[in-house]
N, C-alpha and C positions, 0 to 999 in steps of 0.2 A: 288701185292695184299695188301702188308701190307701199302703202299701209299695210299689202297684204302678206309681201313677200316680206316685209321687215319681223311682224309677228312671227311667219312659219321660222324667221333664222333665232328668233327669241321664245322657247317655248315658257318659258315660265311670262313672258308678257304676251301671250296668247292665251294663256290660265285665267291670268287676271284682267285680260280683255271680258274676255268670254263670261268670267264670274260677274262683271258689272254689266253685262248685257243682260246676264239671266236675273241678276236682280230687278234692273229697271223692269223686265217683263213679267216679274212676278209680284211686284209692287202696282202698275196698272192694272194686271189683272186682278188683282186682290181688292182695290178700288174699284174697278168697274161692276167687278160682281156683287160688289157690298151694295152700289148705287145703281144697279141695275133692279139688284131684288129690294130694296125701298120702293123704288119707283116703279116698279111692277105691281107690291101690294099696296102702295100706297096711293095711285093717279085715279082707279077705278073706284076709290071711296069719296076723292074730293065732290062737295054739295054744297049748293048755297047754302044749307042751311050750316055749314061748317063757319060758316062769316056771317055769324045774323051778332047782330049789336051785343046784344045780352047773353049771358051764360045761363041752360038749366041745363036738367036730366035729359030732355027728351033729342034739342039738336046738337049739347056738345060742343058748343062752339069755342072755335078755340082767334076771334079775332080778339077779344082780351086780353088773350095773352099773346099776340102779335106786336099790339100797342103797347102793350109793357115789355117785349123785346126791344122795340124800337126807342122807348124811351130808356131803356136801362141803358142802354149800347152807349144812345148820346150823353147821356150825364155822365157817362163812366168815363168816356175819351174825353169829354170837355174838363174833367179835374185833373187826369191821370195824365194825356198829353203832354200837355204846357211843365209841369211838374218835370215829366220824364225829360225832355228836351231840353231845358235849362239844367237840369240834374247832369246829363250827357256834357253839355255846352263846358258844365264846370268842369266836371272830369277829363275832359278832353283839349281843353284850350288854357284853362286857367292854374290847376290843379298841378305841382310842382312834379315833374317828371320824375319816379321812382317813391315817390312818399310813401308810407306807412299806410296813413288813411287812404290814400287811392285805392292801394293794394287791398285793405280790409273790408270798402266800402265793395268794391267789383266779386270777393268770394263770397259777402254776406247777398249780395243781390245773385249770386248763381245760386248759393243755397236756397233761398228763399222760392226760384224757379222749380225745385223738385219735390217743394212741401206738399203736403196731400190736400187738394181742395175741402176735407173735411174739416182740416184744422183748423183754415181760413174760416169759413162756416162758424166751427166752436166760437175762436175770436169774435167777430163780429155780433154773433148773440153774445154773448156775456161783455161786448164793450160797447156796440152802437146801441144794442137791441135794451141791454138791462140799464149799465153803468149810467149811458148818455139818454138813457128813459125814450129812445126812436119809436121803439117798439117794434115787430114787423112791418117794414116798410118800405118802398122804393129807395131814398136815400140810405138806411142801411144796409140795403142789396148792393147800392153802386160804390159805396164808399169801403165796402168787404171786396167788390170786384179789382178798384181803385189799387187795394194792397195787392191783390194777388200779379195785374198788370203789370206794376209799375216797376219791377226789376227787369221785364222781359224790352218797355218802352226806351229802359234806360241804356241798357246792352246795346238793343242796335240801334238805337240813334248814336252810341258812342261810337262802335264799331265803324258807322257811318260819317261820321266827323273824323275819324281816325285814319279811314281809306282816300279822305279829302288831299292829292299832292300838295304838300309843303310850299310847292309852284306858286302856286294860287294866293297863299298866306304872303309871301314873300315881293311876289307882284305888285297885289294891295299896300303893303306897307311900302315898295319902293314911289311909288304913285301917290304918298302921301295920306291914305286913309290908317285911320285910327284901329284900333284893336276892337271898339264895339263895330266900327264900321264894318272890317273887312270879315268878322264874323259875321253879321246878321246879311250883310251886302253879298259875299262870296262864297264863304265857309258853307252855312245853310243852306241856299240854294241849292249847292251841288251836291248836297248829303242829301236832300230830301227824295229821290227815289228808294233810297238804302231806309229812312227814316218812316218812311209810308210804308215798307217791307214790313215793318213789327209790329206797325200800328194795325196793319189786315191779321194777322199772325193774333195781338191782342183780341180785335173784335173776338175773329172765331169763339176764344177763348170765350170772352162775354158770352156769346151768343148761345152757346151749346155747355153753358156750367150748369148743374144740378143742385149738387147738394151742397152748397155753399149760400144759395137763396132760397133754399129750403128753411134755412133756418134765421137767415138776415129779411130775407123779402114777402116768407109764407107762398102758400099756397091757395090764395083766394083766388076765385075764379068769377073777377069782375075787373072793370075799370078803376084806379084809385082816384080814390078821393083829392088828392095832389102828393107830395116829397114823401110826408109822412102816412099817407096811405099802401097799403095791403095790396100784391097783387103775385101774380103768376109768370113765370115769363112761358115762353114754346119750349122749352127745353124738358119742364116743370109740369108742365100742362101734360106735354107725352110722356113723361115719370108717372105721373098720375093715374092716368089713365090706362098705360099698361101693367099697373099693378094692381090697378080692380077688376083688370081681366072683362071686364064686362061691355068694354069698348077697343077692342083692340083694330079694328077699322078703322076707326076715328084716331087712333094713334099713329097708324101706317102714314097716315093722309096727314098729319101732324109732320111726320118726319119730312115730309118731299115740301112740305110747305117749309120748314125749317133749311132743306138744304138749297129751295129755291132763293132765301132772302140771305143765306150766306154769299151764293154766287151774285148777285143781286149787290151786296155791300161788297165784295172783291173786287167787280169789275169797277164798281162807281171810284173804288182806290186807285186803281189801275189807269183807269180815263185821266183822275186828278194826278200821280205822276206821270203822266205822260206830254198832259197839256203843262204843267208848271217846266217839266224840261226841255220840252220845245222852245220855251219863252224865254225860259233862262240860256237855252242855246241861241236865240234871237236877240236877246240884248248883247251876248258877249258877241256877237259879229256885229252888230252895231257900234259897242266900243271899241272893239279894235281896227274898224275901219276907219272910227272918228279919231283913235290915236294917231293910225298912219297917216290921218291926212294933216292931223298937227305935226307931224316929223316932217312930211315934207314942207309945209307951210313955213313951220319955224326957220327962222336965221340961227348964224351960227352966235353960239354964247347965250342964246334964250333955256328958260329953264322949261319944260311941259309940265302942265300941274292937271290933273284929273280933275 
């Protein structure tokens, strides 16, 4: 009530109350009805025969290119991660407060955020695909993916290192711990909710590209042979197919399978920050119980070392 009477004495912050309420309710419903109507056309088409091993004409299967989502996603975060994160680590901890290059390095990776996935695509064919002789193949898909991530990887794991208090840094080195220590021991830790944030942010990205692995990954609609084999992702697979017009059922049912294995890899994010920050809420009452009982324990003139 007392929110309420504050707005009626403030009309212009009743304006823009109001204008951010009617956003949020026109942003879910614009999302519910977009995933309402997938999954109205799309649940009544799904069929086993949509998941039989092999790809033809007749059942359209699209579990080949489920396993080549799955594996593009992983190889993409397993290069792209570690990269970003150390990339973040340097920028944020090591990296000379005001520099020139900090500065150059943080606008060239926002630019690089707003490039057109087709560009990416071009690149990658004429550099994995020709130059590096990959040819269409899983590693040129992931390694095209690789560039387009790793500016978004790098931003918020910094952003998240950034938002880490000074406290924490300060604490650690009074207690004796080194600069590697109390970044890998402290620093990280407690950035890694904000850090898993971009990495879900990433996937999507992964998950739902088109025409970027159209031309680094192809369009084959089978199992690859391994790194350098040919294959399709679900993204690719329903590009395909609703532009032959000729299975647009088998599309619909593509898409709800698609959006089912994104919610699917969000939650399993979600679960994984939430149990690392419990844990890492659990070790620090653990050390700060076992400091406090070193202060009481201690005499006077002893030194506490962690």
């Amino acid at each position: 009530m007392n929110k309420i009477k504050k707005l009626r004495c403030h009309p212009l912050s009743a304006a823009v109350a109001a204008l951010v309420w009617l956003s949020a309710i026109l942003t879910a419903a614009v999302m519910i009805s977009l995933v309402g109507f997938i999954v109205g056309k799309g649940v009544r088409h799904l069929a086993p025969e949509l998941f039989a091993f092999t790809y033809d004409s007749n059942n359209v299967s699209l579990f080949p290119a489920l396993v080549n989502t799955l594996l593009m996603t992983l190889l993409t975060l397993l290069i792209a991660v570690p990269f970003g994160i150390f990339s973040a680590i340097y920028l944020a901890e090591y990296a000379k407060k005001g520099s020139r290059i900090v500065g150059l390095i943080r606008i060239m990776a926002e630019t690089l955020q707003g490039i057109p996935s087709i560009i990416y695509g071009l690149f990658g064919m004429l550099f994995f695909c020709t130059a590096l002789r990959w040819r269409l193949s899983l590693l040129a898909g992931s390694m095209t993916l690789v560039i387009m991530i790793l500016p978004l990887v790098i931003r918020t794991a910094e952003e998240a290192l950034i938002a880490v208090p000074d406290a924490y840094r300060e604490a650690s080195f009074g207690l004796g711990a080194g600069k590697l220590r109390t970044i890998f021991r402290v620093v990280l830790p407690s950035a890694i909710p904000g850090i898993l944030s971009g990495v879900v942010l990433a996937t999507g990205r992964i998950v739902g590209e088109t025409a970027a692995l159209i031309y680094t990954a192809g369009t084959l609609a089978k199992l690859p042979s391994g790194l350098l084999g040919s294959g399709r992702t679900l993204a690719v697979h329903m590009y395909v197919l609703s532009t032959e017009g000729l299975y647009m059922d088998q599309a619909y049912a593509t898409a709800v399978v698609l959006i089912v294995v994104v919610l699917i890899l969000n939650a399993l994010s979600t679960l994984l920050a939430w149990g690392l920050t419990r844990s890492q809420g659990t070790q620090a009452s653990l050390f700060e119980q076992d400091f406090a009982e070193q202060r009481v324990c201690a005499r006077p003139g002893d030194s506490i070392v962690a």
